[in-house]
Structures are given as C-alpha cells and as structure tokens.
C-alpha positions as semicolon CSV with decimal commas, in nm:
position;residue;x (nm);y (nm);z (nm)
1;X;-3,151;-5,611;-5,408
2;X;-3,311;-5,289;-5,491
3;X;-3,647;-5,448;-5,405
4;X;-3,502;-5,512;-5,035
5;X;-3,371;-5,205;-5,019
6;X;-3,723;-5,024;-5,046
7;X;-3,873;-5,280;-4,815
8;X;-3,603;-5,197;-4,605
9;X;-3,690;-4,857;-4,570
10;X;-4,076;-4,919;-4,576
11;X;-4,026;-5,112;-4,241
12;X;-3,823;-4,818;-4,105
13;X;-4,054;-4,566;-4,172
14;X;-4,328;-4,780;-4,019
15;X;-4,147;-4,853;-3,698
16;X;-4,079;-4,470;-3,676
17;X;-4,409;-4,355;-3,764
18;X;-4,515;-4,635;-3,457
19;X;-4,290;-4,424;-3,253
20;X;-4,446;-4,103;-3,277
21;X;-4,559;-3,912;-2,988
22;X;-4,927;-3,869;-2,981
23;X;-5,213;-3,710;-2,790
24;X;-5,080;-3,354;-2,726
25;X;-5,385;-3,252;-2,586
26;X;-5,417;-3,572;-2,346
27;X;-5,696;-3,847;-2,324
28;X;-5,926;-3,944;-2,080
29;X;-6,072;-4,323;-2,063
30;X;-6,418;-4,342;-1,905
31;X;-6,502;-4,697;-2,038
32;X;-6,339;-4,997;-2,063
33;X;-6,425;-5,039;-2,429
34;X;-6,214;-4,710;-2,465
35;X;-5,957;-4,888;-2,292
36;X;-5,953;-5,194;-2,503
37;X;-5,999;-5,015;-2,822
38;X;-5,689;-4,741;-2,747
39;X;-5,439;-4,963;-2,955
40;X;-5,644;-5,000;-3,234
41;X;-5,774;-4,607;-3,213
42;X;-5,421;-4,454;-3,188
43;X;-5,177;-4,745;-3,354
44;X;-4,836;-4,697;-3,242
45;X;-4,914;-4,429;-3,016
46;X;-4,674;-4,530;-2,687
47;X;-4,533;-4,183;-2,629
48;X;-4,864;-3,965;-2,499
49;X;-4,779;-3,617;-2,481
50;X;-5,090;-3,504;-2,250
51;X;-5,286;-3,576;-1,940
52;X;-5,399;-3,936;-1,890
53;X;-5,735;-3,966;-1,712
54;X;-5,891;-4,349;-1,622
55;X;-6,213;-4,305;-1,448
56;X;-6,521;-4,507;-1,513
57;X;-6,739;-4,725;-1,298
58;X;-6,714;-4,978;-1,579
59;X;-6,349;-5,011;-1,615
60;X;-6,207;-5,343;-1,462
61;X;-5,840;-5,359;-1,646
62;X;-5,583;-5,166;-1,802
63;X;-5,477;-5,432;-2,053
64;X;-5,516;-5,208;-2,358
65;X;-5,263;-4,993;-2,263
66;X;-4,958;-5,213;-2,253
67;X;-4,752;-4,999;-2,534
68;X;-4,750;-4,718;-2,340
69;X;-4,385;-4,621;-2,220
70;X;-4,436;-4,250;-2,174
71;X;-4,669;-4,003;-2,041
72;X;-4,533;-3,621;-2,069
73;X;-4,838;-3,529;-1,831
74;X;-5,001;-3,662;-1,531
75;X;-5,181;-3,985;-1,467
76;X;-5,495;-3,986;-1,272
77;X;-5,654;-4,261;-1,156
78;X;-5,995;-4,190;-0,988
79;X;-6,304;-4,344;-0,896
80;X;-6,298;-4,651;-1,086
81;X;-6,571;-4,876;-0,906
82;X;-6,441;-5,198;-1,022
83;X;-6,059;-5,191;-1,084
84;X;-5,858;-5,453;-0,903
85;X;-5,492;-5,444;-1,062
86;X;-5,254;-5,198;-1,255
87;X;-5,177;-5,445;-1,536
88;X;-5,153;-5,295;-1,848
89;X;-4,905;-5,058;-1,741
90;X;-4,619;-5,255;-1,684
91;X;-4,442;-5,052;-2,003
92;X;-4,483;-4,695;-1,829
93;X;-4,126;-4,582;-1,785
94;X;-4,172;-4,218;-1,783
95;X;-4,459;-3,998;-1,640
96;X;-4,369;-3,619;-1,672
97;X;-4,635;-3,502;-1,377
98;X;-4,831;-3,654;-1,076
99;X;-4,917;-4,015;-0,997
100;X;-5,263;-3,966;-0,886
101;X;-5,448;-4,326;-0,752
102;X;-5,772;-4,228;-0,599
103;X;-6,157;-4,361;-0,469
104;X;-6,063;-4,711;-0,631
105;X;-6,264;-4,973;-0,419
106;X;-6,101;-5,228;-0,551
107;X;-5,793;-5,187;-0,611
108;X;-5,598;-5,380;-0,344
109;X;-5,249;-5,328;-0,497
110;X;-5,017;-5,123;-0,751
111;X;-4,857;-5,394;-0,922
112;X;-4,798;-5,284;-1,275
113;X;-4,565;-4,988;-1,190
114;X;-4,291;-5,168;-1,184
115;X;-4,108;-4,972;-1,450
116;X;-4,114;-4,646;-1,277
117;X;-3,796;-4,539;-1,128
118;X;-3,803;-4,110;-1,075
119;X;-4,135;-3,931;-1,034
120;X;-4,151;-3,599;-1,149
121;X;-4,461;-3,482;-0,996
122;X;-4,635;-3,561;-0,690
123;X;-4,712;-3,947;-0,599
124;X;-5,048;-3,912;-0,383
125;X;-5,247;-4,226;-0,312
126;X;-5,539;-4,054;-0,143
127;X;-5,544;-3,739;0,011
128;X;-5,831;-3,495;0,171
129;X;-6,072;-3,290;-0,041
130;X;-6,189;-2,995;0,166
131;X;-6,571;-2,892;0,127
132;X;-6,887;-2,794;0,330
133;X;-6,794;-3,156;0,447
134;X;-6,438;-3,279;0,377
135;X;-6,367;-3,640;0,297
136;X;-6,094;-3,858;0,237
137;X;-6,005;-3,987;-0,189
138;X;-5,819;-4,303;-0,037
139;X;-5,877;-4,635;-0,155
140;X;-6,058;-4,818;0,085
141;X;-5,894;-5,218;-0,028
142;X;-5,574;-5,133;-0,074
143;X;-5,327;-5,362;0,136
144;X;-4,978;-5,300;-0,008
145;X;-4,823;-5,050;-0,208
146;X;-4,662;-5,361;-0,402
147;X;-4,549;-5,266;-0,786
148;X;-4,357;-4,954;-0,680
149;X;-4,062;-5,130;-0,606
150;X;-3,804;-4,940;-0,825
151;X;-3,926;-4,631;-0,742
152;X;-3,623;-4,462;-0,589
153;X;-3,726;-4,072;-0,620
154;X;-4,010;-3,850;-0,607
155;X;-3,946;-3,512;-0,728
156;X;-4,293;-3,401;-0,580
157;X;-4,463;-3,531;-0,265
158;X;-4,609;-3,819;-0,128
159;X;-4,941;-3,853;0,045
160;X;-5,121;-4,175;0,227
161;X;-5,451;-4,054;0,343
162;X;-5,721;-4,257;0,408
163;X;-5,654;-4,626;0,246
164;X;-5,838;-4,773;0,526
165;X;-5,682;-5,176;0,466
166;X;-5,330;-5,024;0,435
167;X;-5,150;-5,281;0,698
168;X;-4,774;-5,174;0,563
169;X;-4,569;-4,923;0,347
170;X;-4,378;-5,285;0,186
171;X;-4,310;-5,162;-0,134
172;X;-4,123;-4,862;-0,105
173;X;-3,793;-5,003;-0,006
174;X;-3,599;-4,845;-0,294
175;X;-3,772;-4,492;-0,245
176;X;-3,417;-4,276;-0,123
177;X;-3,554;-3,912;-0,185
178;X;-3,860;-3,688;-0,127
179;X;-3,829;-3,344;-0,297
180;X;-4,167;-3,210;-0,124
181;X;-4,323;-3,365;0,183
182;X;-4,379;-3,692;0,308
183;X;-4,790;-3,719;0,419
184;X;-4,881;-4,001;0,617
185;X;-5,266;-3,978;0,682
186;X;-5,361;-3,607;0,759
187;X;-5,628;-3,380;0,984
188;X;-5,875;-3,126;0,860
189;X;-5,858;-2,838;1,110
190;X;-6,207;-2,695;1,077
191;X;-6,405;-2,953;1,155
192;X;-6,133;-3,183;1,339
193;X;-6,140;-3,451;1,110
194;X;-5,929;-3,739;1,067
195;X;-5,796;-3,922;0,745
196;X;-5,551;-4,122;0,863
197;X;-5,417;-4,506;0,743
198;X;-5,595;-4,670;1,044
199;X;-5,421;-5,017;1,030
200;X;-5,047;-4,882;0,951
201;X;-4,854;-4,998;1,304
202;X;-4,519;-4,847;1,149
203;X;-4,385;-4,720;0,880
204;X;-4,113;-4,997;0,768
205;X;-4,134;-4,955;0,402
206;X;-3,902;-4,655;0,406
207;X;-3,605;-4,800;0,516
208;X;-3,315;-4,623;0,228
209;X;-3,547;-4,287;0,273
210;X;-3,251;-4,050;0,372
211;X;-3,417;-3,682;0,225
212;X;-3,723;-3,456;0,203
213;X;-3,685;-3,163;0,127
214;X;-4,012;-3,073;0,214
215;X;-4,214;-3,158;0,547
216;X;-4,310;-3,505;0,743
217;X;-4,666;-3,471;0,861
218;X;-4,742;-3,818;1,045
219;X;-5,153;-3,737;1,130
220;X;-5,432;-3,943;1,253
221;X;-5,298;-4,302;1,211
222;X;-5,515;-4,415;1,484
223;X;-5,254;-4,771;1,539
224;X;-4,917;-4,610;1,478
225;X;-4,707;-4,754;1,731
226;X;-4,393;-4,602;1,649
227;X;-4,199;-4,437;1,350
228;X;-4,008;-4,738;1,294
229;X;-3,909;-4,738;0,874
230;X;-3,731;-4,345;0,868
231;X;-3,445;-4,469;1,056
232;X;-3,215;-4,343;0,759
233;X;-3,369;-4,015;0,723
234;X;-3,089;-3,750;0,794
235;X;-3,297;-3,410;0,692
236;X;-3,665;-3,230;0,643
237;X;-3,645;-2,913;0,473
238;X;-3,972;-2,821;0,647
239;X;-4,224;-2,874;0,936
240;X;-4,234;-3,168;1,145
241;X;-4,594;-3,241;1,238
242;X;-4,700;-3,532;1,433
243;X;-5,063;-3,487;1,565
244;X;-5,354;-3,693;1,725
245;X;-5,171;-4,052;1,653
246;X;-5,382;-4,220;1,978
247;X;-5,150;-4,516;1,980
248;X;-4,796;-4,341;1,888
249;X;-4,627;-4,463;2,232
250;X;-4,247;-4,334;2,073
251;X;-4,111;-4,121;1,790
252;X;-3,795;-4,423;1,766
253;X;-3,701;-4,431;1,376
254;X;-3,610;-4,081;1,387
255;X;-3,311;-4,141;1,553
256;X;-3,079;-4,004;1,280
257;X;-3,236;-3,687;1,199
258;X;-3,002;-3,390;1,241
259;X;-3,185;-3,108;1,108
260;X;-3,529;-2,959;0,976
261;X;-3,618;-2,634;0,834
262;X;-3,899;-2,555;1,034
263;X;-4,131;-2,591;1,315
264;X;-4,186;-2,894;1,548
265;X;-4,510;-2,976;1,674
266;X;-4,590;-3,298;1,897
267;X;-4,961;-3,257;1,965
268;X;-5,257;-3,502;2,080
269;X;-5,063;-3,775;2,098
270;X;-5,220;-3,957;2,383
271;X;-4,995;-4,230;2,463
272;X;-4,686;-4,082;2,360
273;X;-4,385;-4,125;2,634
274;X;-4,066;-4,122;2,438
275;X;-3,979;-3,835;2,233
276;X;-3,568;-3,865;2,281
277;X;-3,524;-4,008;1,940
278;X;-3,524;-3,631;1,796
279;X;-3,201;-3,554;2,044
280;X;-2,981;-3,529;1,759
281;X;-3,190;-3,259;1,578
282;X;-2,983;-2,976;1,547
283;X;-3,139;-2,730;1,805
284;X;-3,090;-2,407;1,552
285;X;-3,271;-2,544;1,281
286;X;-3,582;-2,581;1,492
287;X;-3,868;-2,250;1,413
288;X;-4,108;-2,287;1,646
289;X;-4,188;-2,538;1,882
290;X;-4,520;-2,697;1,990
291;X;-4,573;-3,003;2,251
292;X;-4,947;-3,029;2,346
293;X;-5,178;-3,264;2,496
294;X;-4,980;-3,556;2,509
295;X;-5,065;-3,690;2,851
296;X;-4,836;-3,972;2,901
297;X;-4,523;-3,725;2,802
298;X;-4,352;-3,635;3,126
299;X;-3,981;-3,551;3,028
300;X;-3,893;-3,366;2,697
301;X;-3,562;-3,246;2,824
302;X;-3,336;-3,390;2,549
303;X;-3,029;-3,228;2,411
304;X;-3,241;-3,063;2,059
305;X;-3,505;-2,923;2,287
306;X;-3,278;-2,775;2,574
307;X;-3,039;-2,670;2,298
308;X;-3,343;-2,435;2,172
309;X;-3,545;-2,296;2,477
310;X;-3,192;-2,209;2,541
311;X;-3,176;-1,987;2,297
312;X;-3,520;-1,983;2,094
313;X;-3,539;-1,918;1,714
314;X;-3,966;-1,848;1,755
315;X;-4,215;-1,949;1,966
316;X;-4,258;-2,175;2,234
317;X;-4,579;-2,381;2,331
318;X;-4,551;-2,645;2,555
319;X;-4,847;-2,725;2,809
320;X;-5,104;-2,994;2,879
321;X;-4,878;-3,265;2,880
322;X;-4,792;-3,492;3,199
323;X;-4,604;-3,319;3,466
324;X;-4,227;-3,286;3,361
325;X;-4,337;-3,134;3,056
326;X;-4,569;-2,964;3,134
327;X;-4,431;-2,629;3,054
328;X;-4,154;-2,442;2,956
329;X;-4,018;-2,397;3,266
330;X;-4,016;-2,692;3,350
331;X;-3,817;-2,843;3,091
332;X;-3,572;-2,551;3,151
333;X;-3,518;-2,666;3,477
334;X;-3,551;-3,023;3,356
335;X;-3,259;-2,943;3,111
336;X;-3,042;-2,723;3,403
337;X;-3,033;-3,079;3,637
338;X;-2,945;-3,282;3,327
339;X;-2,653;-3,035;3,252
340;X;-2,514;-3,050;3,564
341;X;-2,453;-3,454;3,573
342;X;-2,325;-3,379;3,188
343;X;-1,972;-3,493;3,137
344;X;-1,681;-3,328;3,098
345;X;-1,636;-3,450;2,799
346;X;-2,003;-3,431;2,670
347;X;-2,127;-3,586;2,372
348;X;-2,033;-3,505;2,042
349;X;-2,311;-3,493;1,756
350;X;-2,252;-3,514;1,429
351;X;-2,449;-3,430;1,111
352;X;-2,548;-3,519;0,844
353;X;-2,348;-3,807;0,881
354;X;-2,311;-3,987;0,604
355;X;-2,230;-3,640;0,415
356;X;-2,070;-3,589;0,084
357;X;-1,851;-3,320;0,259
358;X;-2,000;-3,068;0,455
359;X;-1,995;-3,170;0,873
360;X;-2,131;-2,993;1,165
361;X;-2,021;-3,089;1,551
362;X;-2,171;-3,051;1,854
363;X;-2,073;-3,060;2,158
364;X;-2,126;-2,925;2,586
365;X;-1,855;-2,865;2,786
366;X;-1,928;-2,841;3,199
367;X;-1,675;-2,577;3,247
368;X;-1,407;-2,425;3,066
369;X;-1,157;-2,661;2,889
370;X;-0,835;-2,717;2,681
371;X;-0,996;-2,854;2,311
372;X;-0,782;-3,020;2,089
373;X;-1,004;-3,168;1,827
374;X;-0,870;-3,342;1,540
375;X;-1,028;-3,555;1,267
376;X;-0,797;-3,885;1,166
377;X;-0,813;-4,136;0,904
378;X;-0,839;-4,539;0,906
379;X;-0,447;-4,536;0,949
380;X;-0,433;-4,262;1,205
381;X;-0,303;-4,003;1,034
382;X;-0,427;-3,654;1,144
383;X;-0,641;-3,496;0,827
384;X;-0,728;-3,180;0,998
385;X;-0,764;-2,946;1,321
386;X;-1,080;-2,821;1,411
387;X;-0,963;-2,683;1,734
388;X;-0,697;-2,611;1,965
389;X;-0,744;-2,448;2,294
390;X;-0,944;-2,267;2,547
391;X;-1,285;-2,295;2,509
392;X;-1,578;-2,130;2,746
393;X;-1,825;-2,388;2,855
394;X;-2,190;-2,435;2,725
395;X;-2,277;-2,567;2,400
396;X;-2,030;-2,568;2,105
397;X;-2,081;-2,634;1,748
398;X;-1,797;-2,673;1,467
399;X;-1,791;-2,709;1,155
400;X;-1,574;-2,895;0,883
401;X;-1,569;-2,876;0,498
402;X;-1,388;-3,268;0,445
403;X;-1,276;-3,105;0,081
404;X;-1,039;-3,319;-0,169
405;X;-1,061;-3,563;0,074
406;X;-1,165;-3,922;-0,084
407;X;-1,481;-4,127;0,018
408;X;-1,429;-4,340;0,321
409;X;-1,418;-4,369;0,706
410;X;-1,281;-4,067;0,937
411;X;-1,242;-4,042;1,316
412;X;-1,272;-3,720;1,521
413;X;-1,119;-3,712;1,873
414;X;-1,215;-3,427;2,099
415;X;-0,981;-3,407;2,427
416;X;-1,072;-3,193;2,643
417;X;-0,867;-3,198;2,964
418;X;-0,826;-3,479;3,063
419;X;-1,131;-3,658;2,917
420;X;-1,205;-3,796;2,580
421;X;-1,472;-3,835;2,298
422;X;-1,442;-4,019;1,977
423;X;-1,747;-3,987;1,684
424;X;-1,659;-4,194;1,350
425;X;-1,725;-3,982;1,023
426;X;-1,859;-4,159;0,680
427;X;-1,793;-3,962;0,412
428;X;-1,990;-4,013;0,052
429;X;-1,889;-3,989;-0,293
C-alpha cells in the first residue's frame, strides 16, 4: 500500500510538471524539423507563455504541435512557402494576442482552429504593408476560411486583404461580435492601390454578426455585388467606408443598421444604384458625410441622409455622382418632394432592435398632431406612455428605457390623429 501510495504521487507530480507553462520568452519555428522535434525539446510544454512565430520556406505541417492548448501571446503565421493545412493545432483553445495568417501560398484553408472560440487580439488574414511600394500579405490559395467555425468573438479586428482565391466568408457563421473594425480588402491612398478579395461576390459568412465596435471598411473587392451576410448587424462604433467596389450595384445587407459613430463615405463605386438599405441609420449619429463618383447613383434621398443635411453634425461632400445626387442641393430638394407625399402617420424607426433595454423612436409628422404613443405587451396590456399630445411637425425621436421589464415581444402604437403606426419591439435578456 505504501508502495502505491508513492507511485501515486510520482504520477501526480509528473502530470503536473507536464502541465507547466513554458516559453516565457516565446518561440519561433523556422524549420519543420523544429516543428517535429518541439514535443520532444520542451516535454509537456502545452501552455506557451510567449509569442509563437511559424515561418520557414521548409515547413509543410504543424503536426508537432498538437499538445498545445494555450498561447498567452500572439500567433504569427507568415511566409511559409509550402504549408497547406492548420493541423496540428486542433488543441489551441486559448491565444492571449493576434491571429496573424500571412504570405502562405499554399494554404487553401484554416482547418485546425476549430477550438478557438474568443479572440483576444486582432484576427487579420492578410492585410497591406505600406513601403516605397506597398503590397498586399494575403494568401494567394486560400478558398474558405473553413476551421473557424466556433469562433464567436473577436476582441480585436478583422482584416481580409488580398487572398486573391477567396470565393466566400463560409466559415464565420458563429462570429456575433467585432470589438475593433471589420476590413474587407482595403486601398492604399498614396499610390491608389488596391488589395481587395477579388472573387468575394458577398459577404454571407457573417450572418449572427450583430456588433463592431469599431469601423466597416468594405474596399476594392473588384466582384462585390452586394453586402449580402451583415444583415444582422445593428451598430459600428466608427467609420463606414465603402470605396472603389467596381461591381457593388447595392449596399442591401445593411438593412438593420441603426447607428454608427462616425463618418459615411460612399465613393468610386461605379455601378452602385441602391444605397436605401442605410435608411434606418440614425441620422445624428452620422459625422461627416461623403458620396463621390458613383455614376450610376441618381437618388440618395432616404430618410438617414435627409434626416442629416437637415441638420448636419460635419461636413458634407456629395458630387460627381449621376444627376439626382449629384449635390447637396439636390438631395435637399430631393428630400423636400419626398416629405411632402410623407404620411400623416410617417414611419416609425426603431433601434437597436433587438435591445437588452435601451430603445430609440423615430418618427415625421406632416403637420402638427395629437400623439398618443404607447408601448403594449403580447396580451395588450399598456406597459408604458411615451407620449401624449400636441406635437409640432418634422422629425421626432423618443426614447424608452424598457427597465424591469422581462425578455420578450412588445408593441408600440403611435396614433396620431386619426392615423396609425404599429412597430413590434424584441427585447433581450
């Protein structure tokens, strides 16, 4: 008995001594015998505490690294000539700082990242490295971003710039928040360049993508048909940027956003007709606003956009686009003759909607009216009063904190006169 008692606690010691974290100062693999060898170089060590570099033209798999569950640091992956697959990291759980995949000619999928669920650093899959000549660090054979399947958040941002055999964003499906932007191929000003995701037609990939707290820059996608995939995205905390996409022919997928924290620009777009899928954007939280050189664009006179040359927050640019919108003026007036066939009632806008509490609605009223606007629930019983009585006409907005109030389904009615509007609310958690 005694005897199994020490063996006992031999075997626990050696598991735990396995389990120690390792490599404080990081590691960087520029072989594949370095690869192979790791396990038998560092025994036990699945819990890296440093950076994690893998670039060499020799190395061809990551098999060596299958017990490692944790990287406190980031993970590049750069300019390996002959690396097809991600396999060998199927055990990564945790990575502490950026996802880096770069200049991998290969490399034609991610699979092996299946175990990552929350990014805490930036996830950029090629981006643009600025120089006397800038190029693009995308990975010119990669078809799918298959293996990051249960990826639901990324505290950082994501970039897609230049993966020229990119045909779709499949892959992504779980992906729900974006703490910094969203890049989807990109521009470098000085010299006018272009690194965009040339085969992308839409961005369906990003279908439970409801956040970003950052920006949306949608650049130089020279086949983008539409932005077909954001259709749940409710907020950007920045700029909206959508620039020289030569087959963009409608910004439909966007029809849900309600409000971004900065400026809109629509520029270069050459075949770009429809913009009224940002109507619901709340006018206020536009900064400044840019619509250039997009020659097919003749009417921009949607509810977000007359809402703010009505009252602008910053500057206004809007020129060299096909007559309707071709200036500001002519929106404005554009707007005026929409207003005046506006009824009575108007529309009523809500957002964000779904919200965990916090509701904003807007509405126009023609002419002065008698408001009685109440929210309901599923059995009809009045929950609150937003408002009751005279108001001036023009463009109203309202605001409702739903409280106490449990998770569910909620109506508001807004009377006004003699006319009617109804807007269902679905409130979260």
């Amino acid at each position: 008995m005694k005897y199994l008692y020490i063996l006992l606690i031999a075997l626990i010691g050696i598991a735990v001594a396995n389990a120690q974290p390792c490599l404080p100062e990081g590691i960087t693999f520029t072989t594949q015998a370095q690869i192979d060898n790791f396990q038998a170089d560092y025994p036990g060590c699945s819990e890296i505490e440093g950076e994690v570099i893998i670039n060499g033209a020799d190395i061809e798999n990551l098999d060596g690294l299958i017990g490692v569950n944790s990287i406190a640091g980031s993970l590049q992956i750069k300019s390996n000539d002959v690396l097809n697959e991600l396999t060998g990291l199927q055990n990564l759980e945790y990575l502490g700082g950026d996802l880096r995949i770069e200049q991998n000619n290969l490399l034609v999928n991610l699979q092996g990242l299946e175990n990552l669920v929350n990014l805490n650093g930036d996830l950029v899959i090629g981006d643009i490295e600025l120089g006397q000549y800038p190029y693009s660090t995308g990975n010119p054979s990669l078809t799918s971003l298959t293996g990051l399947n249960n990826l639901v958040s990324i505290q950082g941002s994501l970039k897609l710039c230049g993966n020229y055999s990119l045909t779709s964003l499949s892959g992504l499906e779980n992906l729900s928040f974006i703490g910094g932007s969203l890049q989807v191929g990109g521009i470098e000003f000085v010299y006018g360049f272009t690194f965009g995701n040339p085969l992308l037609v839409n961005l369906n990939g990003l279908t439970r993508l409801s956040a970003i707290g950052g920006g949306l820059f949608v650049a130089g996608n020279s086949n983008l048909a539409s932005l077909s995939g954001l259709d749940s995205l409710s907020s950007i905390g920045w700029n909206c940027w959508f620039d020289l996409n030569e087959s963009l022919l409608t910004l439909q997928g966007l029809n849900r956003l309600a409000s971004i924290g900065g400026s809109l620009y629509i520029r270069w777009n050459i075949a770009l007709s429809d913009i009224s899928a940002l109507g619901n954007i709340a006018a206020q939280s536009i900064q400044d606003l840019e619509i250039i050189y997009n020659r097919a664009l003749d009417k921009c006179s949607i509810q977000s956009i007359c809402g703010y040359l009505a009252n602008p927050g910053g500057s206004v640019t809007i020129e060299e686009n096909a007559p309707g919108c071709n200036s500001p003026e002519e929106v404005e007036t554009a707007c005026q003759v929409g207003l005046e066939n506006y009824p009575e009632k108007g529309t009523c806008t809500i957002y964000p909607n779904p919200s965990t509490g916090q509701f904003t609605f807007e509405f126009y009223l023609q002419q002065p009216s008698i408001v009685n606007m109440v929210v309901h629930n599923s059995l009809g019983q009045v929950v609150a009063t937003l408002a009751d009585g005279m108001l001036a006409s023009g463009l109203h907005q309202v605001f409702w904190n739903s409280g106490n109030l449990p998770a569910g389904i909620y109506y508001c009615r807004l009377p006004a006169d003699k006319q009617l509007s109804s807007v269902k609310i679905i409130k979260i958690r």
